[in-house]
C-alpha positions in Angstrom: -107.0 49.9 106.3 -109.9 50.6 104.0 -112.5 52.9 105.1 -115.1 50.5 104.2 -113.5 47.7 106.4 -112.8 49.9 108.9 -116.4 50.9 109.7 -117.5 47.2 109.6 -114.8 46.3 111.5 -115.5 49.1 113.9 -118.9 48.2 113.8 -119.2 44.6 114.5 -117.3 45.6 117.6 -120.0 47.4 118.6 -122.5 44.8 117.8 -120.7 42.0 120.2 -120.0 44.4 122.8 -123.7 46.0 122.7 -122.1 49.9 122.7 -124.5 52.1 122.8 -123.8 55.0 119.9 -124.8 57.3 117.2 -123.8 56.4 113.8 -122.6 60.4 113.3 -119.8 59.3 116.3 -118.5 55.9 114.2 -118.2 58.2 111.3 -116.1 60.3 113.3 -113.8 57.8 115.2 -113.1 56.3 111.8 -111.9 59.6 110.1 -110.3 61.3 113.0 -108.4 57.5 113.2 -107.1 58.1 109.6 -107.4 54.4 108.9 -105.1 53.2 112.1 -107.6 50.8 113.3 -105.6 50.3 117.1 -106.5 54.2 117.3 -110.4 53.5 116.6 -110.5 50.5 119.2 -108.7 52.7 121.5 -111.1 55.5 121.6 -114.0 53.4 121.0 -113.2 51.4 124.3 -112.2 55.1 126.2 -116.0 56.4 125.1 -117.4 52.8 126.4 -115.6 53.6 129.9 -116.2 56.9 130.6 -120.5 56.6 129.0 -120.7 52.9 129.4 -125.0 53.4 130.4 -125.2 56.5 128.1 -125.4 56.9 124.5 -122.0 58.1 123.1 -122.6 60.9 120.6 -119.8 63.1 118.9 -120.0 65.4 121.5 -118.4 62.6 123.9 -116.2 61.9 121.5 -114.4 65.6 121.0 -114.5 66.0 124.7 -112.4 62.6 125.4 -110.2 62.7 122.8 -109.5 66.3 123.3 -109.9 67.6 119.5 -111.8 70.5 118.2 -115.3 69.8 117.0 -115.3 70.6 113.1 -117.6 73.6 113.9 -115.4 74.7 116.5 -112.4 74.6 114.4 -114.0 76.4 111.6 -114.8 78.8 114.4 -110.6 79.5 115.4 -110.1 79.7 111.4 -112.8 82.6 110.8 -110.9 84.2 113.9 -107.7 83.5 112.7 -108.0 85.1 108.8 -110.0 88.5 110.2 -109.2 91.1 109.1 -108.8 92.8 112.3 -105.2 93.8 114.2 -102.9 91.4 115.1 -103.5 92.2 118.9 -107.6 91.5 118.2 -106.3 88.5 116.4 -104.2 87.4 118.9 -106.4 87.9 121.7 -109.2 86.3 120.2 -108.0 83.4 119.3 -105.9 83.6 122.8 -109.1 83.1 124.5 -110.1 80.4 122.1 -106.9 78.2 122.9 -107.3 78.7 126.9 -111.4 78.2 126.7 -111.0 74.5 124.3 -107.7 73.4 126.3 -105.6 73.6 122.8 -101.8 73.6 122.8 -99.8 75.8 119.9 -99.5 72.4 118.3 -102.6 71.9 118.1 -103.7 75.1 116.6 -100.6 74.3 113.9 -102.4 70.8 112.9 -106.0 72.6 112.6 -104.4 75.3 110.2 -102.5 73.0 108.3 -105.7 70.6 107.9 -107.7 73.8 107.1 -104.9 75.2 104.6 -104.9 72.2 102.6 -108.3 72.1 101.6 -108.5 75.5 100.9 -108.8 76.6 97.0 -108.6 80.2 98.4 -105.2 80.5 98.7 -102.6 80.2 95.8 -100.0 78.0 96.2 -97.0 80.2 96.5 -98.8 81.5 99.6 -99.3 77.9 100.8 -95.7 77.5 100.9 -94.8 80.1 102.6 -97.1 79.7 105.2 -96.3 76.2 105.7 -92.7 76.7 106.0 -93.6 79.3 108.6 -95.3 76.9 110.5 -92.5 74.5 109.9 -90.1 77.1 111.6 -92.7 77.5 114.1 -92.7 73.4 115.2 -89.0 73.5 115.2 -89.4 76.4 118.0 -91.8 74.5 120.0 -89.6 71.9 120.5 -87.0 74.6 122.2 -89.0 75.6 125.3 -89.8 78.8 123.5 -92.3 81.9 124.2 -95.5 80.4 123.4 -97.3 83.9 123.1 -95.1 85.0 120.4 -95.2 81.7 118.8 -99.2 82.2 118.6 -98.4 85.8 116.9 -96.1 84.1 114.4 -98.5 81.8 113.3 -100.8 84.8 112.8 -98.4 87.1 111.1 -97.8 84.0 109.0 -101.1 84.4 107.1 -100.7 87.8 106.7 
């Protein structure tokens, strides 16, 4: 669905049901929805239900749905391309994944969202990194090591 429909869609919805939330947050269910409106009316109604008296800001949102904030994902990119060991790399961003409750798979859909709107990096590299992660999601589905799947994806942008 159009963006433009979506948000009035969206909106009138909160209109009749008298939802109480910041503009900033509709923004946000509407692009993290990536047009599927069943997925905005589904978190839209699990924000209602969990701050039905409260006003629902974007913070509620990220905290329900269980993605990164944009800041926060920004945050595990910066640790991610230091230029620091792999083991200070590793740890770091170790810490990162057990503090924001993220799963390998979702560290792989933050770098891939972050890779693609990077101009930074030629795109030879891109390739190669985005078969590594490829190889990587195949792994996942094994029952493998998650440690030394986290240090492929770092030794993938190396």
């Amino acid at each position: 669905i159009h963006i433009d429909e979506h948000n009035k869609y969206i909106n009138n919805i909160i209109n009749l049901e008298n939802i109480n939330i910041t503009n900033d947050c509709v923004v946000n269910i509407v692009k993290i929805s990536e047009g599927d409106m069943r997925k905005s009316i589904n978190i839209l109604q699990s924000l209602f239900l969990i701050n039905s008296n409260n006003m629902i800001t974007t913070e509620n949102l990220y905290q329900t749905i269980g993605y990164l904030e944009p800041e926060k994902s920004l945050e595990m990119m910066n640790y991610l391309f230091e230029d620091k060991s792999l083991n200070e790399i590793y740890d770091t961003v170790l810490k990162f994944k057990e503090e924001n409750n993220l799963s390998i798979n979702d560290i792989i859909k933050e770098l891939s969202n972050f890779l693609l709107k990077s101009n930074n990096i030629s795109t030879s590299k891109l390739i190669k990194i985005f078969n590594k992660l490829a190889q990587i999601e195949v792994y996942l589905t094994n029952n493998v090591n998650q440690d030394i799947q986290l240090c492929a994806i770092i030794s993938s942008l190396k």
